[in-house]
N, C-alpha and C positions, 0 to 999 in steps of 0.2 A: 412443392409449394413455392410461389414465387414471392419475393419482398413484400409484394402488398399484402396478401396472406400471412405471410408469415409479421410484419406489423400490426395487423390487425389481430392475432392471435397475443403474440407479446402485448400488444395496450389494452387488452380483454382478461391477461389474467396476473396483474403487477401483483397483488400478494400469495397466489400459488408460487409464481414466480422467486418472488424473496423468501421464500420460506424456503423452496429446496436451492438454491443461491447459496443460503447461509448454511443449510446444511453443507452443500460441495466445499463452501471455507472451511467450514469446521474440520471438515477431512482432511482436507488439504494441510491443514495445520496441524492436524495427531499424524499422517502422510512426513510431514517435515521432522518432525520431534523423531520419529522410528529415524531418516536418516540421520540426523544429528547423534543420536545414542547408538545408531551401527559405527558410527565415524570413529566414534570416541571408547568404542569395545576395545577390551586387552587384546583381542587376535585381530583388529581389523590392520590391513596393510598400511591403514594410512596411521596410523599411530607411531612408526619410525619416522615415517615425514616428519611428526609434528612433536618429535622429540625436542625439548631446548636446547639443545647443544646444536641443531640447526635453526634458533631463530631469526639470528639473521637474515638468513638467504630464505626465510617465509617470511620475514616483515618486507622486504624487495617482489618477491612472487606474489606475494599478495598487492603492494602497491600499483605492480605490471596488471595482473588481474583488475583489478577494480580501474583499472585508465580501461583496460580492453574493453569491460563489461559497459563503462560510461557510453563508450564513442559505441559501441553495438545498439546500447539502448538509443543513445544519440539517432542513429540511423533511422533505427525501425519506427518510433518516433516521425522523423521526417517523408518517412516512407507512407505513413499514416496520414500525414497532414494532404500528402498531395493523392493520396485517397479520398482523402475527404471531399475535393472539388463536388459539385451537383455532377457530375457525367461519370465519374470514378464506382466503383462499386461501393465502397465507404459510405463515400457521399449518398447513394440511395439508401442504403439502409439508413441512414442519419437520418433523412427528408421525411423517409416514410414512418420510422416509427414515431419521430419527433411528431409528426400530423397526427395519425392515429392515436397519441396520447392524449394531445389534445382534442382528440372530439368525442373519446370512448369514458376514461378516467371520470370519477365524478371525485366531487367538494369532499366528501366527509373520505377516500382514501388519498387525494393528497393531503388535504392537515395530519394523516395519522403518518405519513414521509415527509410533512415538511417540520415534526417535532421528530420524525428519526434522525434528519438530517443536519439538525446540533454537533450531530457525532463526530462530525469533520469541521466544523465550523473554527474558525484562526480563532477565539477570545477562549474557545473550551480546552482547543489546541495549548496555548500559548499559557494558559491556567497548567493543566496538567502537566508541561513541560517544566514550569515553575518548580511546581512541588515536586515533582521526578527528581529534580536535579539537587535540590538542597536535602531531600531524605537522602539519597544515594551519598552525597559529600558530607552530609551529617556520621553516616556509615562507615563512612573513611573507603567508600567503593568510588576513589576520583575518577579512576580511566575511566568504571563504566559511566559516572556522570559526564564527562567530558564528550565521550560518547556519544550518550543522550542529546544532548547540546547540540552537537555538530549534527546528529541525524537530522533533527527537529529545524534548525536552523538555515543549514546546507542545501535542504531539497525545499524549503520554503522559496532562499533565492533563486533555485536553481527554476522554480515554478511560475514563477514571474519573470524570469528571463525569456524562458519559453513561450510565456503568454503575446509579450511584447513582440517575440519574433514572429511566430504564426498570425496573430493579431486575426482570430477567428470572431466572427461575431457570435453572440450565442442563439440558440432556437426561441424564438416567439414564446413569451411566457406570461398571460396577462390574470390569472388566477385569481391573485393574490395571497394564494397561502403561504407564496415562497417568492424571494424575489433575489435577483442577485449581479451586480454590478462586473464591468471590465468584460477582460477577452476570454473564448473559452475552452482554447487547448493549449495543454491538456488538463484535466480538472485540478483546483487546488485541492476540494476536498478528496476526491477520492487519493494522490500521492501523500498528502499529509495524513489521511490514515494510516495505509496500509504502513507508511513508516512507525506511526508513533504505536502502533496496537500489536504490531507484526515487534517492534523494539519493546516494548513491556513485557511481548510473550517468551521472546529470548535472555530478558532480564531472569524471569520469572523462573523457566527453565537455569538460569546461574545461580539464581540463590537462594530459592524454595526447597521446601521439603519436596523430593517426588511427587507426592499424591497431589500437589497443585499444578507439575506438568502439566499431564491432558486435560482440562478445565482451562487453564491459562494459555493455549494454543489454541485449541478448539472453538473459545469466545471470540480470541483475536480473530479467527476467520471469517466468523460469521459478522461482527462487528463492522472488516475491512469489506466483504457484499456488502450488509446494509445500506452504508454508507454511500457507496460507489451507486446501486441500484437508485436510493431516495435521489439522488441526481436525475438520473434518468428521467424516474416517474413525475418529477415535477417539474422535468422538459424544461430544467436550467442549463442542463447540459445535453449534449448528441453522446451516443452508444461508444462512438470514436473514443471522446474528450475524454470519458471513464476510464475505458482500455487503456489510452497513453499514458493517463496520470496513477494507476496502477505498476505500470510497467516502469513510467520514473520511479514511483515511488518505492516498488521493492529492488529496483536497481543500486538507486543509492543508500537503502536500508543494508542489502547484502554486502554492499561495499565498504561499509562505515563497521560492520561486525568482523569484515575478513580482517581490516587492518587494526581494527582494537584489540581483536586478539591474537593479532601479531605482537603487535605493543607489546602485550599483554607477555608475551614468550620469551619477546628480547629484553625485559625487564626481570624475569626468571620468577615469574607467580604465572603460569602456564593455567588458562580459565577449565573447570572443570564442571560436570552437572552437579544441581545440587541432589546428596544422598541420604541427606536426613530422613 
């Protein structure tokens, strides 16, 4: 199948499409939860690692790790951007599905992705992150609100940094269902998700009973497609701009967990699943 085919296929079926999208998140997110609870088993090998009496030299390994992970995703990232060119592979797939959306897509499925795509939106964002943070501190859970904070806060800058440096234009978008200002790699919405949904679902996992794990991962997944998808389909953003701001986004999600719960070790309350 070459690009135009396979564009014209993808702009032919955007909610078959999100529908098994959000399933594969969903997986991917109960996928995640199994390793986290192998990690954290009484025989698993890494549980001497993450003894307290080494947290030191894991709040350091962890600090090293999260620079490596940064400047990796940094890379791929850049690697991305200059994919994108029109003559780059990137770039065609951008050009083509971005076109094919707009001429296949009709009026009544983008309004039903341009009210999905609130999900990512900075004022719902910036609401939720509100209230996150004063129930958590209300809790007396400060590291994990500080956290919160820093994830939410951290890869916003870090998303506008970005933006200003690629300084992409976005694809052709004259609908009206959706509209949406500035540069367009890599997306804000889709890294401000997968952060804040992907960081709710590992809250969720610290201080829930069990039985709200898989439900609280499993939505985070699907949530973090939605999102990144409604982009796509209402052709504010290219395929690319998605992908990067996922890949920011759970870059610095992972990196903001490795060193909280480092903290978390060399303060000697070592974070645990909840087993109620």
């Amino acid at each position: 199948m070459d690009i135009e085919n396979f564009a014209l296929w993808v702009a032919s079926h955007p909610i078959p499409l999100w529908l098994a999208g959000s399933t594969l998140g969903a997986l991917l997110g109960f996928l995640a939860l199994i390793g986290l609870r192998l990690m954290r088993h009484q025989k698993s090998p890494l549980r001497h690692m993450l003894h307290p009496s080494k947290a030191f030299a894991l709040l350091v390994l962890a600090m090293a790790t999260a620079a490596g992970a940064l400047l990796a995703g940094g890379t791929l990232l850049a690697l991305m951007a200059e994919g994108t060119q029109s003559t780059g592979p990137w770039g065609r797939i951008d050009e083509a599905v971005a076109h094919q959306l707009r001429t296949v897509v009709g009026m009544a499925t983008l309004h039903w992705f341009a009210a999905l795509t609130h999900l990512g939106d900075s004022w719902v964002l910036a609401g939720l992150t509100l209230v996150v943070a004063v129930a958590l501190w209300w809790r007396r859970h400060k590291l994990l609100a500080l956290g919160w904070v820093v994830a939410m806060a951290g890869n916003g800058a870090l998303t506008k940094v970005l933006k200003d440096v690629f300084a992409r234009v976005r694809p052709e978008h004259v609908h009206g269902a959706a509209h949406a200002d500035g540069f367009s790699f890599p997306s804000g919405h889709s890294s401000a998700s997968i952060v804040a949904y992907a960081m709710l679902a590992y809250m969720a996992v610290r201080l829930l009973p069990r039985q709200w794990h898989v439900p609280a991962v499993c939505m985070a997944g699907a949530l973090i497609f939605t999102t990144g998808w409604s982009r796509i389909v209402l052709h504010v953003h290219y395929v690319s701009d998605v992908l990067a701001g996922w890949l920011l986004g759970g870059t610095w999600m992972v990196c903001t967990v490795l060193i909280m719960d480092s903290m978390a070790r060399w303060r000697g309350a070592p974070p645990a699943l909840a087993r109620q």
